[in-house]
C-alpha positions in Angstrom: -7.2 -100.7 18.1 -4.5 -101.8 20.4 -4.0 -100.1 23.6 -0.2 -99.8 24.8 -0.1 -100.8 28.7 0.9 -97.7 30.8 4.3 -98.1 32.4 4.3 -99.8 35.4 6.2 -97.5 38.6 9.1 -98.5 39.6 9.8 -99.1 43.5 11.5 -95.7 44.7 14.8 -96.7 46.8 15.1 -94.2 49.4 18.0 -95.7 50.4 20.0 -94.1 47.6 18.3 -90.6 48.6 19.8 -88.7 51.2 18.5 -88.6 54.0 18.0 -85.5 55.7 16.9 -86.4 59.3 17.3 -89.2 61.8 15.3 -90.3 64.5 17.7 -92.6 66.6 16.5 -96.0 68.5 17.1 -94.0 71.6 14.7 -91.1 71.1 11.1 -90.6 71.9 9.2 -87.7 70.3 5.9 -86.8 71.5 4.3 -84.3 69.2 3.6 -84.0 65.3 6.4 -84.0 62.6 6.8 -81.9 59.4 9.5 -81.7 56.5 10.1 -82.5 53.2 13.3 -84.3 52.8 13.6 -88.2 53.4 13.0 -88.6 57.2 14.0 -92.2 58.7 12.6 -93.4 62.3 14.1 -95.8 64.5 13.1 -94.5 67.7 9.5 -94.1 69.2 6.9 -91.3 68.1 3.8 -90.6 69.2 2.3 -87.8 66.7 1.4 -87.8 62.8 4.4 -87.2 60.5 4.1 -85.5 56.9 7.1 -85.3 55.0 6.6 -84.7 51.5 9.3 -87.1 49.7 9.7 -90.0 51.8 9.8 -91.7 55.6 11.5 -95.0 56.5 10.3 -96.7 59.9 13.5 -99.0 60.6 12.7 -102.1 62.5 13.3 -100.9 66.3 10.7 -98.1 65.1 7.7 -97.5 66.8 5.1 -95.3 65.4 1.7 -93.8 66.9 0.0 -91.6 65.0 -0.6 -91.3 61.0 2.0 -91.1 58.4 1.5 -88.9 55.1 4.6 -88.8 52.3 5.2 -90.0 48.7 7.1 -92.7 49.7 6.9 -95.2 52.7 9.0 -97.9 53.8 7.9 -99.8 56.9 10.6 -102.4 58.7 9.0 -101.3 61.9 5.7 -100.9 63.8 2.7 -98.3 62.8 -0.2 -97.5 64.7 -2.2 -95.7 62.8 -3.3 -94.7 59.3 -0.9 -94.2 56.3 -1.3 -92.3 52.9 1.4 -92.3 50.3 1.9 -92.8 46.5 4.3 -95.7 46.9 4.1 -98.3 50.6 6.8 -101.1 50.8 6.1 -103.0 53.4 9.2 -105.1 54.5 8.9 -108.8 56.0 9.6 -107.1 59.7 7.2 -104.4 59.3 3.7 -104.2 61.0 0.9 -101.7 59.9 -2.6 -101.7 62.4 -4.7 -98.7 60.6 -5.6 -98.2 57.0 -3.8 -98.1 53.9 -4.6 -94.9 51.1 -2.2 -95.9 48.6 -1.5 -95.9 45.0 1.2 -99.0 44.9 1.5 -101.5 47.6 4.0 -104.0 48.1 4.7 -106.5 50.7 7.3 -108.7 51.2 6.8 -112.0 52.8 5.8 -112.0 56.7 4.9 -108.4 56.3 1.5 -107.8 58.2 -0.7 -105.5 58.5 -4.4 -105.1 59.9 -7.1 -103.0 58.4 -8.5 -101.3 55.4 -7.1 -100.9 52.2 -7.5 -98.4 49.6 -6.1 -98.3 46.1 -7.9 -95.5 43.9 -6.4 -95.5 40.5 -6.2 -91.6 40.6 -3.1 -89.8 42.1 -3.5 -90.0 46.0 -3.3 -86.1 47.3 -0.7 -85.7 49.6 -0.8 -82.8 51.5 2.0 -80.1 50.7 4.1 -78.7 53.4 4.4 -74.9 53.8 7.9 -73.7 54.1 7.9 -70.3 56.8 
């Protein structure tokens, strides 16, 4: 008769993952990225990046292109479209595209411009080949 609630997710802390590659404030990439270990960004790119457990925009990061992971956390700037399980948006971050998401969260001053999409079923992120 009574229907138990399903458990709610709790926020993933990539910070307590390691962290397997580092784009420093100084670099610029122009190209795509792929891996599948927690990437952070606090330099410029200008490609998509697909990394299958997590990417972290840090606030001097600038982003153009779309990101694909599990998890995102944005202190930085994105321009372009972003589909993860699990999008933290911190007060510093900025997002201009859409949002495919399954759990959205934004702290205060956050901002972000365009559409946003929530389906209730698991969002398909798209697995990386290893050669």
């Amino acid at each position: 008769m009574f229907k138990k609630n399903p458990p709610k997710m709790q926020p993933t802390n990539l910070s307590q993952q390691a962290i397997s590659t580092v784009i420093a404030s100084e670099i610029e990439i122009t190209g795509d990225i792929k891996g599948t270990n927690t990437t952070r960004i606090d330099g410029k790119v200008t490609g998509n990046i697909l990394v299958e457990s997590g990417i972290i925009l840090g606030e001097n990061a600038y982003v153009e292109g779309n990101l694909n992971s599990k998890t995102i956390i944005v202190y930085g700037t994105l321009k372009g479209n972003l589909t993860c399980d699990e999008l933290q948006l911190r007060s510093t971050g900025k997002v201009e595209g859409d949002l495919n998401v399954k759990s959205l969260e934004v702290e205060i001053g956050g901002k972000y411009n365009g559409k946003v999409n929530m389906n209730a079923q698991q969002i398909l992120i798209e697995k990386i080949e290893t050669a």
